[in-house]
N, C-alpha and C positions, 0 to 999 in steps of 0.2 A: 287764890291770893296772888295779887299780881308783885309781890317783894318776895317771893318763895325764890326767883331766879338771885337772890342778894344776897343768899348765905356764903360766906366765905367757904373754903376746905377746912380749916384750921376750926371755924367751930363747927361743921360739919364731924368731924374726926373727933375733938370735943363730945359732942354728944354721941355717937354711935360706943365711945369708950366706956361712956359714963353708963350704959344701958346693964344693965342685971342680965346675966345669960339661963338664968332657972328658970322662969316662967313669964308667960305671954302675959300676966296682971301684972306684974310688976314692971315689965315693957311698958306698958298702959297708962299705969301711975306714973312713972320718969315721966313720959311725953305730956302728958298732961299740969305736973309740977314746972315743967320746964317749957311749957309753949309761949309761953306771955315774954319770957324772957327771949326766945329766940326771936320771937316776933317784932318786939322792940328792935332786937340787933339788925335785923333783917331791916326795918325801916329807915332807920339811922344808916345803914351800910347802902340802901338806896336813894336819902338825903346827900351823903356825898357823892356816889357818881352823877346826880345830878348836878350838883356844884362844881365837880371837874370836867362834865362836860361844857359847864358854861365857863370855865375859864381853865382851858387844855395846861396851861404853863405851872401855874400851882398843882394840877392833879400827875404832873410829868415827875415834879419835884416831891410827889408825895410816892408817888407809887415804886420812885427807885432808890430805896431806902439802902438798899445792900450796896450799889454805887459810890450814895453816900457815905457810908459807914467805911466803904475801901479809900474812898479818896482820904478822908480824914486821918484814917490809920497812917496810909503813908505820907502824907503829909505833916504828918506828928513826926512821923519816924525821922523824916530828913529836918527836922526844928531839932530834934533831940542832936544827930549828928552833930548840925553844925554846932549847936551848943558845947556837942563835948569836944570838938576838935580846938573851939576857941578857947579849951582851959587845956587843952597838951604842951608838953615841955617844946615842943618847935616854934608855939606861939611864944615869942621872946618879950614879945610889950609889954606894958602894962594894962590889963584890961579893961581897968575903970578911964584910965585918962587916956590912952591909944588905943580905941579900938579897931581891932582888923582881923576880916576872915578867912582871908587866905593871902597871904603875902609879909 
């Protein structure tokens, strides 16, 4: 099968979890309950790298999810900041009619 090289770790690990450790039938049974569904994943998980390699920019943006997810945290974090600094007793104005963030 040329989508065998498509299985993620994650559902590799998945399935090796999911396996019965008593006997080699029931090995058997799993792999055979669960082939159609791997195979799907596997195909699907092979329709996108072929999407990302035809457009590198979208599959850069997919593949660095953890980047993403930091940029945003601290991005958040310094929104919250200045949020809470603009309601501290130093800010003297008024905040609805004079707004200002540092001064």
């Amino acid at each position: 099968m040329p989508y065998c090289t498509y299985l993620t770790n994650e559902e590799k690990t998945e399935f090796y979890n999911s396996l019965p450790t008593d006997r080699d039938k029931e090995k058997i049974e799993v792999l055979v309950e669960t082939s159609t569904d791997l195979i799907r994943r596997m195909k699907i998980e092979y329709q996108f790298k072929k999407f990302f390699s035809i457009y590198p920019f979208i599959g850069a943006l997919v593949y660095h999810t953890e980047l993403w997810k930091t940029l945003a945290y601290y991005t958040i974090l310094i929104l919250n900041i200045m949020n809470l600094y603009s309601f501290t007793a130093e800010n003297e104005n008024d905040r609805l009619y004079e707004p200002k963030l540092f001064g």
